[in-house]
C-alpha positions in Angstrom: -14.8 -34.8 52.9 -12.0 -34.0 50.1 -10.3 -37.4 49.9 -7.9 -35.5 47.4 -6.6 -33.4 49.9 -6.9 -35.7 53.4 -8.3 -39.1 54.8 -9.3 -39.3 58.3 -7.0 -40.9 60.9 -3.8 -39.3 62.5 -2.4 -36.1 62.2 -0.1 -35.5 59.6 3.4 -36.1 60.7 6.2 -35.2 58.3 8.7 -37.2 60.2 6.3 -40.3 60.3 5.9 -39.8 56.5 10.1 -40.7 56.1 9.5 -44.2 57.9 8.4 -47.3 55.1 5.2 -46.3 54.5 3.3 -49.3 53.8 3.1 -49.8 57.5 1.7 -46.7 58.2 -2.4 -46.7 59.3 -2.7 -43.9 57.0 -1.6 -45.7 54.1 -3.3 -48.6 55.0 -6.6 -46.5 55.6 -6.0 -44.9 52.4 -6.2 -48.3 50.9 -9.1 -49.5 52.2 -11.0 -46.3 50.6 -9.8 -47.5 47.8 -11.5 -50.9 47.2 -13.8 -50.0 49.8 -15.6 -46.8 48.6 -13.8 -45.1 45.8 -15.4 -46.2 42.4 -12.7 -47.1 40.3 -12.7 -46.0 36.7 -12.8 -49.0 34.2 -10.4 -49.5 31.2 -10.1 -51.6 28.6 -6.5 -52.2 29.8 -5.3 -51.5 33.5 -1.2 -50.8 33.4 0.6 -51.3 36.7 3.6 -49.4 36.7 6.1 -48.4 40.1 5.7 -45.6 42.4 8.6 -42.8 42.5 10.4 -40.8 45.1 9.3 -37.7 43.5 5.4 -36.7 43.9 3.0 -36.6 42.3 4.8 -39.8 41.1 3.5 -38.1 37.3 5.9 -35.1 37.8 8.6 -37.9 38.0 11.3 -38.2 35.2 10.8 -42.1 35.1 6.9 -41.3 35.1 7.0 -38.6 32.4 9.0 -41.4 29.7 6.6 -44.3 30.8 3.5 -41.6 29.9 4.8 -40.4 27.1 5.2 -44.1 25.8 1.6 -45.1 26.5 0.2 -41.8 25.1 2.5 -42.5 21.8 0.7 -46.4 21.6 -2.6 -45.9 22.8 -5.6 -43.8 23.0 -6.4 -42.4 26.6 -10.3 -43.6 26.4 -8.0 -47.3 26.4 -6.0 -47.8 29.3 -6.2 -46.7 32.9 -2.6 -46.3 35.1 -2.6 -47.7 38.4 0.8 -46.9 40.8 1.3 -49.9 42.9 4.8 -50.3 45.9 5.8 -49.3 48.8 2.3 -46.6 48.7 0.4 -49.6 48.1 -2.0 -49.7 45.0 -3.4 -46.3 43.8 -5.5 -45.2 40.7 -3.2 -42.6 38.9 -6.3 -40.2 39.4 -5.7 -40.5 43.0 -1.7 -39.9 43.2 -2.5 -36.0 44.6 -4.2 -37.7 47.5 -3.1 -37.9 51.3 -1.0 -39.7 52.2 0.1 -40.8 48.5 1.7 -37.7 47.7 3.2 -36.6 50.9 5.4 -39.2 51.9 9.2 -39.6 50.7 10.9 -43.1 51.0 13.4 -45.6 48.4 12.8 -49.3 49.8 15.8 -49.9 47.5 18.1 -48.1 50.1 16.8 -50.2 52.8 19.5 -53.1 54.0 16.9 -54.5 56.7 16.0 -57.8 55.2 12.8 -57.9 57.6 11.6 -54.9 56.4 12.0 -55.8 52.9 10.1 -59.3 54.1 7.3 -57.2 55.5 6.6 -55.2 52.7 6.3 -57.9 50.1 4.0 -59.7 52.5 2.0 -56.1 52.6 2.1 -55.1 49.0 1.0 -58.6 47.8 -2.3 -58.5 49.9 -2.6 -54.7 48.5 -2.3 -55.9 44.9 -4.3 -59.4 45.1 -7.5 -56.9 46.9 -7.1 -54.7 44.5 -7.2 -57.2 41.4 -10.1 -59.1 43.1 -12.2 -55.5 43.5 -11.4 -54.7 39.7 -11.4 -58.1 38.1 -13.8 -56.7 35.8 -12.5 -53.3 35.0 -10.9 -54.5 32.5 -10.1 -56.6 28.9 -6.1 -56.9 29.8 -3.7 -55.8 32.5 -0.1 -55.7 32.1 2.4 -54.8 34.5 5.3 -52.7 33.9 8.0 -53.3 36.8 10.9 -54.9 38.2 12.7 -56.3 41.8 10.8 -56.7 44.7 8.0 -54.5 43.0 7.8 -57.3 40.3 7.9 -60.2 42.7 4.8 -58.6 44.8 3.0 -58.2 41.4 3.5 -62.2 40.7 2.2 -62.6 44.1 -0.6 -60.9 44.1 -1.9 -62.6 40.7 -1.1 -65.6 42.1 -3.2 -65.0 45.4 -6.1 -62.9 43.7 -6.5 -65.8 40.8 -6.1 -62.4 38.4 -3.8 -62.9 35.7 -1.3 -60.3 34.6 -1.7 -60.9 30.6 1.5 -59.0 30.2 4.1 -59.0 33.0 7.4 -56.7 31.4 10.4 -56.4 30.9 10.5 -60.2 30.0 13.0 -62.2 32.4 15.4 -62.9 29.5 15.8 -59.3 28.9 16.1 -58.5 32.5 19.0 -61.6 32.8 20.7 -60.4 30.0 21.0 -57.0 31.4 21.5 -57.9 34.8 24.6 -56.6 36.4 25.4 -57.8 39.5 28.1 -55.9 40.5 25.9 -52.9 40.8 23.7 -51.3 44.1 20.6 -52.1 41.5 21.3 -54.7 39.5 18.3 -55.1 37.5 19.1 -51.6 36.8 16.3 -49.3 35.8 12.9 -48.9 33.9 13.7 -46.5 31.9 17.1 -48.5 30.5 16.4 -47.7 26.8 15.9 -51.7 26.1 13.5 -51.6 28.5 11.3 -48.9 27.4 11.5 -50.6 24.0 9.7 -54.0 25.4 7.0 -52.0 27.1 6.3 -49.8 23.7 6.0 -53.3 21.9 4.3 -55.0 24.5 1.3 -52.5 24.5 1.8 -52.3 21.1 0.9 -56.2 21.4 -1.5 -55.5 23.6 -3.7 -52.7 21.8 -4.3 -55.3 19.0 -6.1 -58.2 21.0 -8.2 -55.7 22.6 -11.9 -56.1 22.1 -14.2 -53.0 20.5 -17.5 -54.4 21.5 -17.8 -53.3 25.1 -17.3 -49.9 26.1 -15.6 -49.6 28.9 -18.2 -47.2 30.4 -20.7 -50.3 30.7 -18.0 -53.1 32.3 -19.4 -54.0 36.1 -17.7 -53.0 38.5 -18.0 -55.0 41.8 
């Protein structure tokens, strides 16, 4: 079986794919390939960064700017991207995949309180799974992300006993641009100051990391 092009499980449905899809089975079987089966390519950092509307989330403008950061600040034999949100949490390698890049959806648009309830409850058993299957894939992690995204990220550490060494924008920056009178008000990722945190952050990052372990040769459970 291609898993690049479809998983197993119900027909594809183009309507379906509108609804939120984290409570989808094909999302949810999708996952479970993931930590189940897939082999997951180590790194000696693991960067967490939001899905996007547009697909392949990489094709996305917000995507393209966070890449084009992490390539400027690191060398790609370094890090490994993992898309994490309302799609659940997905090695970038995997983001052609069905259902990950056949599904459109903005949980910011969403004013149903449950739902929003539901899919933190979801995406933080997603991300605390996912950390506990790669807790040795790599050196650091560090998380890129804001909202309800960045509250399912704390979550998840918090369940999974996997700590997020870098967890950005930094709530001070995030207060002081905070702007409450707007439909987002934590704004956007790629807000300038923003973008400037996460290019010093791995920045940071790059010069803790350890050169003694390849990170061909870390376990992976």
């Amino acid at each position: 079986m291609d898993h690049n092009v479809l998983l197993p499980g119900n027909a594809w449905n183009k309507n379906a794919l509108t609804d939120p899809p984290f409570y989808l089975p094909d999302f949810e079987e999708a996952f479970r390939y993931i930590v189940g089966e897939y082999r997951i390519k180590p790194g000696k950092i693991g960067i967490f960064i939001p899905c996007a509307v547009k697909k392949p989330y990489s094709a996305s403008p917000s995507h393209r700017l966070f890449r084009k950061v992490i390539d400027s600040t690191l060398e790609p034999a370094d890090y490994r991207i993992v898309i994490f949100g309302t799609c659940g949490t997905v090695p970038a390698e995997l983001e052609r995949m069905y259902p990950f890049a056949h599904y459109h959806y903005m949980l910011g648009n969403c004013p149903d309180a449950r739902i929003k309830a539901d899919f933190l409850e979801i995406e933080t058993h997603r991300i605390a799974t996912y950390l506990e299957r790669t807790k040795a894939c790599y050196q650091k992690r560090i998380a890129y992300c804001i909202g309800i995204f960045r509250e399912a990220m704390i979550m998840g550490s918090r369940r999974s006993g996997i700590p997020i060494d870098l967890l950005l924008p930094t709530n001070p920056t995030i207060e002081r641009l905070r702007d409450i009178d707007c439909p987002f008000p934590d704004g956007s990722l790629s807000m300038q100051e923003y973008i400037e945190e996460f290019r010093s952050g791995l920045m940071s990052m790059k010069s803790t990391l350890s050169d003694t372990t390849s990170p061909d040769e870390y376990l992976i459970l």
